[in-house]
N, C-alpha and C positions, 0 to 999 in steps of 0.2 A: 588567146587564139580565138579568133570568130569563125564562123564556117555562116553558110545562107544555101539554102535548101530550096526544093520546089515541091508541093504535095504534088504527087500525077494524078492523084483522081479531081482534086480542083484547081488546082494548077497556083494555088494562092501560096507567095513567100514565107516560109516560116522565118521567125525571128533569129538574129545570130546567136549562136551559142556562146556565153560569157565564161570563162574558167577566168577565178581567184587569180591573182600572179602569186606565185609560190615565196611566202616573204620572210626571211632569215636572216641571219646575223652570226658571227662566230665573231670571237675573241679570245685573251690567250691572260689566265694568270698565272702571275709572278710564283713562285714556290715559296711556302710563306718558312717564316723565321722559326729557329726554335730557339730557347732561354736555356742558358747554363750556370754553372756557379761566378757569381763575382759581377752579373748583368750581361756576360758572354754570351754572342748570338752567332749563327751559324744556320743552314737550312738542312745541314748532315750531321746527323747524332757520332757518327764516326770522325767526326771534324771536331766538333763541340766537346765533349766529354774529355780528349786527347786534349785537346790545347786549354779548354778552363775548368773541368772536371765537373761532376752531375750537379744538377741544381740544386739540393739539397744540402749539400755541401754549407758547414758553417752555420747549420741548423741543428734543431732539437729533433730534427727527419734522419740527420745523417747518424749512423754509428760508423763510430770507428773500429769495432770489430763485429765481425757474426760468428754465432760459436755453431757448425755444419755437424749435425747426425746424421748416422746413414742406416738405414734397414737394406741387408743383404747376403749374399753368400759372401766367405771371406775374402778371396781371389778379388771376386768383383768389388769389393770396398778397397780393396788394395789398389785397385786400377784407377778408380776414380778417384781415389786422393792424389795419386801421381798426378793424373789429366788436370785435377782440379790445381795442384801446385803450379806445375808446368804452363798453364793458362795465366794463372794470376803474375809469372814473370813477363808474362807479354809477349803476343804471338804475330810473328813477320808476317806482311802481307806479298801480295802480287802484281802484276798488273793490272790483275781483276779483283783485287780484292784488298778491301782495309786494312792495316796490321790491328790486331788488336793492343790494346795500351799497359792491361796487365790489370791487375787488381790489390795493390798493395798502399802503406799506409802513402809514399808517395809517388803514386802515378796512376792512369786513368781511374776507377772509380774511389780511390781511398779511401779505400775500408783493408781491413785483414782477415781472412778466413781461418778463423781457430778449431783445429781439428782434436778430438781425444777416445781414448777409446771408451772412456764411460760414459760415452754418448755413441751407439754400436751394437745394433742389435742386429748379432748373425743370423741367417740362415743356414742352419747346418746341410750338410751334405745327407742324413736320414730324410730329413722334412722335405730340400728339394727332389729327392728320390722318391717321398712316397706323392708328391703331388704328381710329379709325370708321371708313375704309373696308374692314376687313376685313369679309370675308360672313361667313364661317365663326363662330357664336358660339364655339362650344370653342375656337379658334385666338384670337379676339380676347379673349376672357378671359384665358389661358393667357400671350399672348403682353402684356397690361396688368399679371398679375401677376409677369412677369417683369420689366418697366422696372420697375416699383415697388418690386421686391427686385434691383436695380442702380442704384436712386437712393439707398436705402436703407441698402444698403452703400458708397457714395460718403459720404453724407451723418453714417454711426456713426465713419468713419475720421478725421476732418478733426478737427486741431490745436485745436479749439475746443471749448470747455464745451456739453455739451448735454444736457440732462434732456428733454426730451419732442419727440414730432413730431407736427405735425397734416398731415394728407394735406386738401388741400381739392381738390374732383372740381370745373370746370364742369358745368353740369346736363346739356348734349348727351354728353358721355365717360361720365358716369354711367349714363345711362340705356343708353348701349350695352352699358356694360362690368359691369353691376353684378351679373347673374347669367348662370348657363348651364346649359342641360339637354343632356345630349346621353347615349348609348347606349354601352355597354363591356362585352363578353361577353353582347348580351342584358340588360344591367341598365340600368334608368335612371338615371340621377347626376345631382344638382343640386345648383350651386355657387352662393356667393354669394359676393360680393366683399371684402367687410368682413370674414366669417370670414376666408378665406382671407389675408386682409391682414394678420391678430390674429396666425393661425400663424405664416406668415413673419417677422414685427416680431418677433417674442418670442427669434428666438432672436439677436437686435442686443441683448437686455435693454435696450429703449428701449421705456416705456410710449407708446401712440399714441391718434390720437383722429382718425376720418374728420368733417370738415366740410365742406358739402357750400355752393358759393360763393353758391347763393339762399337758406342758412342767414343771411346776412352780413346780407338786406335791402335789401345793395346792386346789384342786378341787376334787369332790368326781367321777371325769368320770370313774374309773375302768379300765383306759386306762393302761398298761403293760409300766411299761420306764428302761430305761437305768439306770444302776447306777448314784447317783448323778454327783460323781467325775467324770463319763465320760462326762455327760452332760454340764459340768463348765469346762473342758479343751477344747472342741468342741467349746464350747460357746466364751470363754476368747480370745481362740487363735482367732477366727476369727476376735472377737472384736478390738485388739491391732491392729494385722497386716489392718485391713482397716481405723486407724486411723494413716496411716504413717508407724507403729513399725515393727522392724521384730525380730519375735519370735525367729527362730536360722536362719543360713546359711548356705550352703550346703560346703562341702570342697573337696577340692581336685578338683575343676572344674577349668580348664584353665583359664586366664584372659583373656579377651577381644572374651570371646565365647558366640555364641546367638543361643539357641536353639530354634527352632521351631515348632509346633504341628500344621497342619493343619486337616481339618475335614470340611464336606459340609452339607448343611442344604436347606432346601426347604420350603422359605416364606410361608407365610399364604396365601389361597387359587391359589398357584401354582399347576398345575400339573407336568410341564416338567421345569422349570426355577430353578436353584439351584444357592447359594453363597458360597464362602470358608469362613470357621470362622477358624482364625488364631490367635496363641496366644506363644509371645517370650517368652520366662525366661531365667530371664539375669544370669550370672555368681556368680559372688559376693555375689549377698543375693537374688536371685529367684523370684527379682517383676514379674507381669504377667504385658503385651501389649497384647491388643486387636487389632485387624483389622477385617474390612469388605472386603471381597474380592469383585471382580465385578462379576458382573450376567451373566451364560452362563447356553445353554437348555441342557436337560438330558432326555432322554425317557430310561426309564428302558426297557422299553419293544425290542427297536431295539438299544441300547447303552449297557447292562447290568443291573445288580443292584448297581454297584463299580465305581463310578462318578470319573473321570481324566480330568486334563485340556487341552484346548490346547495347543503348544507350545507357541502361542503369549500369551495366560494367564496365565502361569505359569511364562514365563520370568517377566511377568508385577506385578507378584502379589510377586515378588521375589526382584522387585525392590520394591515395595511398604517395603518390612519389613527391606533393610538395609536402606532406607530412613529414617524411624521412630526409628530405631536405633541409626542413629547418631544424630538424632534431640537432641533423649532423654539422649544420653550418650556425645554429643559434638566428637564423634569419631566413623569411620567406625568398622565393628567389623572386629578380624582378623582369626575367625572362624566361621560359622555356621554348625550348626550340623539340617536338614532336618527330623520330625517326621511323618511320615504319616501312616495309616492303611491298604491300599488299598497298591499293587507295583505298578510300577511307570510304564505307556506307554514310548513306545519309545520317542514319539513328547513331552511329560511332561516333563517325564527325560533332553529332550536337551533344555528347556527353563528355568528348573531351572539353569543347568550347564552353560547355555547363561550368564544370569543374576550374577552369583555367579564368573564368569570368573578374576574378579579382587581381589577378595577374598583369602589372604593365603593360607586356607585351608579350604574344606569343607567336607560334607559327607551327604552324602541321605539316609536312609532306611525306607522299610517298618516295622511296630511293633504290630502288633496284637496277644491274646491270643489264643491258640489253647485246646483243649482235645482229638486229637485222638495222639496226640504221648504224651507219659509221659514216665518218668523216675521210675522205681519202685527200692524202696531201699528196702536193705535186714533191718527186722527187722520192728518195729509195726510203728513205727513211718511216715509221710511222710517226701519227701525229705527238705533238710537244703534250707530256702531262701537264695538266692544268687548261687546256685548251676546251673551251666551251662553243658549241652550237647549240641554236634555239629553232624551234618550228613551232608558231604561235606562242601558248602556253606553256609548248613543254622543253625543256632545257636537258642539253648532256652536256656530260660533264665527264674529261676524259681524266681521271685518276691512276691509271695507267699510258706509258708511253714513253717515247724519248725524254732522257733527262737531260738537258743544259750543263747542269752543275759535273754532271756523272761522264757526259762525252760518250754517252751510249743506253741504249735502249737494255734495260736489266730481264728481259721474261724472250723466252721463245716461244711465244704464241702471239698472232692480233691481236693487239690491247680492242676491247670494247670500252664503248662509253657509259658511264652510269645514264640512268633516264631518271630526274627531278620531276616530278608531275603533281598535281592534286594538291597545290598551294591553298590554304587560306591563311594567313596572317598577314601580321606589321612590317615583314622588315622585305628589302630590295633583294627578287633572284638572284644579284651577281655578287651580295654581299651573303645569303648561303649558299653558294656554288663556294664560295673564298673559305665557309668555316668547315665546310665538306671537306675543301683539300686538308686544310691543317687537321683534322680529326682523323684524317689518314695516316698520320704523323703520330700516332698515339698508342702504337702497338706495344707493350712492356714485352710480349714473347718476341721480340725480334727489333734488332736498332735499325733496322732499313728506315732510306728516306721517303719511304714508298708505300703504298698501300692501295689495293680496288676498291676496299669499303671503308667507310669511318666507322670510326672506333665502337661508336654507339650500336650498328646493327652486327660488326663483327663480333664483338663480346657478349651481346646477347642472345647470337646464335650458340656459341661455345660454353656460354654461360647454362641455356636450355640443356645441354648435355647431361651437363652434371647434375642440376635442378631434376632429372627423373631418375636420379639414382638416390635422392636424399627419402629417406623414409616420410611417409605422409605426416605423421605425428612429430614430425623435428622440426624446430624454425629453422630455416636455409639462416648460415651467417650470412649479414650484409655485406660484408669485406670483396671485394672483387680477388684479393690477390690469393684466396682461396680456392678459385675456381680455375687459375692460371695453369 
């Protein structure tokens, strides 16, 4: 636009006014592939798994059987082994909805779930009695998470094969028990039950799974659920993949690449003291690594609300993740790919780049959702997932949205676009816009083909959860499927 002016006090033309042309670009990618058993590809884990079985499959990753412990009232163990059998014969779908495949030695994830009672640690009907009548919430939390990590340890000891436990809560215990706020030096604390449960179980090295007994369907609670099928892919998928298996694989992801998501978390009863919760996902098939970062202070009030490290912490917590890399893989990685939410300070930025100095190739960005810039498409529909607009530098990227594959949009809400920003590295925006979508694709709690965040900043926000329920003095297991 130009404009040409007059001054009135000397009457001399001022110059036209130049504005930029506003210069962008939008494009649309493909929904990437996922990997199942036998080399089977598919871009829906509900398509894949059903027609070639999990990727795992015909590996030293697959068991053919998991032997399921449960910590609960009796009723409630009674209902989830029904639910539990009942799922594994395979659940009808709908028009909206997948059938699920079943979970038996032949048909979708093939494996068998072995149940016994010398793997069954009740909750009596005394014990959940006297925990509801406690007043005190901090004493009745405190004192549930304590049966629970003395059923627990009964239950890892016993003469008997056992890979997994599910904890199933009646709805009255749960609703009692399931959080707690209460005050410690003037700080508030708020606990939640499930983390605090993830903490504890982890260090029995017995992956767990809260089901909750109006999950089951068999109870008159009135409570509103999920379709079945959705509840037994949710369920299933998580199940396998914490006993070893991996349900699909992601493709197209470079070899010898280690993505990273950090995210910071502020212990229990801290005010200013924060840690980074860090979590890799590896290339090949998407295991999660946990890390605890070290402890540095934060005052929101003269620091911001957006916690960065220093350069000596960020170098260190940078070496920390290719350390535990090569441990776990026998080999340095020969890429990392950097997720964070927050962009990057000057001093942060140069301790990652410090530390990554011997590294191939790497690449840093910020990745956070936004809603004040969106994309509006002509026509009733929102926009296509996978669809990218750029404005200069900064890239979105819609991870939500109409699915092609799906013949319909899955969320009742606006999709937003994630916002890509604060690039430095090797490799091309549109080729990590492409490992964004597939990292979306990598949720073990859930077989959707869908996702708003990738994997990396989702699990390390969930991950930070649990991370402040683990005692200072414990090593946090590295295992992700602990924290699930």
């Amino acid at each position: 636009m130009k404009t040409r002016t007059k001054n009135s006090s000397s009457n001399v033309a001022v110059p036209p006014l130049e504005l930029d042309k506003l210069r962008t670009t939008a494009k649309w990618f493909p929904e990437p592939q996922l990997a199942f058993a036998g080399g089977g590809m598919s871009a829906d884990p509900k398509v894949g798994v059903p027609l070639y079985g999990p990727h795992s499959l015909g590996t030293s990753r697959h068991k053919r059987e998991i032997h399921v412990g449960f910590i609960g009232t009796g009723e409630a163990v009674d209902h989830a082994t029904a639910f539990l059998n009942s799922c594994s014969e395979g659940v009808d779908g709908d028009e909206s909805h997948s059938p699920f495949p079943g979970c038996r030695c032949d048909r979708g994830f093939q494996t068998e779930l072995k149940f016994n009672d010398q793997i069954v640690e009740k909750i009596t009907q005394n014990e959940r009695q006297e925990l509801i009548d406690i007043k005190n919430g901090r004493e009745r939390f405190e004192r549930t998470l304590g049966l629970l990590g003395a059923k627990m340890d009964v239950l890892t000891r016993r003469d008997h094969p056992l890979d997994f436990v599910f904890l199933v809560l009646p709805q009255d215990l749960y609703l009692k028990c399931r959080t707690a706020t209460y005050r410690e030096k003037r700080v508030e604390i708020s606990r939640n039950l499930r983390r605090a449960f993830k903490a504890m179980a982890m260090s029995h090295l017995k992956p767990t799974q809260i089901l909750l007994e109006t999950t089951t369907g068999l109870t008159d609670s009135g409570r509103k659920l999920d379709h079945k099928s959705v509840i037994a892919w949710n369920l299933f998928c998580g199940l396998y993949f914490k006993n070893e298996g991996l349900p699909w694989a992601p493709v197209g992801l470079p070899p010898c690449s280690c993505h990273v998501g950090i995210s910071f978390y502020r212990p229990h009863g801290e005010t200013s003291t924060l840690r980074a919760s860090v979590v890799q996902a590896f290339d090949e098939n998407g295991d999660g690594l946990v890390l605890r970062g070290p402890e540095f202070h934060w005052d929101e009030q003269r620091d911001g609300r957006s916690p960065h490290l220093s350069e000596e912490m960020a170098g260190e917590l940078m070496q920390q993740v290719l350390e535990q890399y090569a441990r776990e893989r026998g080999q340095p990685p020969a890429r990392v790919i950097v997720h964070k939410v927050s962009e990057y300070e000057e001093a942060e930025r140069k301790g990652f780049q410090s530390a990554l100095s011997k590294v191939k190739q790497f690449d840093l960005l910020a990745v956070h959702p936004v809603s004040s810039t969106r994309l509006i498409r002509a026509g009733r529909r929102p926009p296509l997932r996978g669809t990218s607009f750029d404005f200069g530098d900064q890239h979105f990227l819609y991870t939500t949205g109409y699915i092609p594959e799906l013949g319909r949009y899955p969320h009742g809400h606006v999709p937003s676009p994630l916002l890509i920003s604060d690039h430095v590295g090797d490799t091309h925006p549109d080729r990590l816009q492409q490992e964004i979508l597939t990292l979306t694709k990598m949720n073990w709690n859930s077989a959707n083909m869908h996702g708003l965040w990738p994997i990396t900043l989702r699990f390390s926000r969930l991950v930070s959860d649990v991370l402040r329920e683990v005692p200072e003095g414990q090593l946090p297991n590295p295992k992700y499927k602990y924290y699930m």
